[in-house]
C-alpha positions in Angstrom: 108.5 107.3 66.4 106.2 110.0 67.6 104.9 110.1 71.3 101.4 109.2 72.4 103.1 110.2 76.0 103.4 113.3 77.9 106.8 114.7 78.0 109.2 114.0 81.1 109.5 116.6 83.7 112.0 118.8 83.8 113.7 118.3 87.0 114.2 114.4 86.9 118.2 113.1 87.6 120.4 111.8 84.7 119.2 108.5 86.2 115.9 109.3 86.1 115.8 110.5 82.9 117.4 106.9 81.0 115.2 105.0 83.5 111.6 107.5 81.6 113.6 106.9 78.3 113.8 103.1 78.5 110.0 102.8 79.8 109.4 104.8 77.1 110.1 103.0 74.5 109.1 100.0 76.0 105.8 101.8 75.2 105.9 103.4 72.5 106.9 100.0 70.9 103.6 98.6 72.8 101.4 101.1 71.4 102.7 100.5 68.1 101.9 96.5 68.8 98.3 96.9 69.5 97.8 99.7 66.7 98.1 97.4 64.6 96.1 95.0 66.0 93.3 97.1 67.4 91.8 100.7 65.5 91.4 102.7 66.9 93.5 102.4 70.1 91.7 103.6 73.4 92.9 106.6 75.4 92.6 104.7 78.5 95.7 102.0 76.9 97.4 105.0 76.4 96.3 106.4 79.8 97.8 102.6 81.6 101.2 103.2 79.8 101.5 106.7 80.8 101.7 105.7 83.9 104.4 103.2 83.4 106.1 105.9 81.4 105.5 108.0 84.8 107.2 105.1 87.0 103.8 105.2 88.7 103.0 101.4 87.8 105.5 98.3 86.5 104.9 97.1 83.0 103.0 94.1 84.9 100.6 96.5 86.4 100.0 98.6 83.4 100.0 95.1 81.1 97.1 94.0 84.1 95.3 96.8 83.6 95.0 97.1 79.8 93.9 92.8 80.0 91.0 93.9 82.1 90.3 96.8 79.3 90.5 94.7 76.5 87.9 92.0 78.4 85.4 94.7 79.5 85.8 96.0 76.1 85.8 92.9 73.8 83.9 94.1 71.0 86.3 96.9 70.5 89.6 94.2 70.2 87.9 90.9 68.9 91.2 90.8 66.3 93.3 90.1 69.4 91.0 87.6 71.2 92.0 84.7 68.9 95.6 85.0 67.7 
């Protein structure tokens, strides 16, 4: 799977490092959700889950934020209005 995300830095703890791994993924497997749902995806999706990559917002927060996207930008996501 490539990354839509920016690398980790370089000084994180071996904790630190799984914890960026796992939200990582998490990710990785949402962007691959809603690629195939909406084209093309939006930078700022991927901007909301580079922050939960970051650790600088739970998966709620980041999950919030891309629900307010997706209802400011309806046009762009109709497909996933009425599955």
């Amino acid at each position: 799977m490539s990354s839509s995300f920016l690398p980790q830095p370089l000084n994180l703890s071996p904790e630190q490092h799984g914890a960026w791994n796992r939200r990582k993924y998490v990710a990785e497997c949402a962007v691959t959700f809603l690629a195939n749902k909406a084209q093309p995806l939006d930078d700022a999706i991927i901007a909301h889950l580079q922050n939960y990559v970051a650790g600088d917002a739970t998966l709620g927060q980041a999950i919030g934020r891309m629900v307010d996207h997706f209802a400011l930008q309806p046009q762009e996501f109709g497909v996933l209005q009425h599955q």
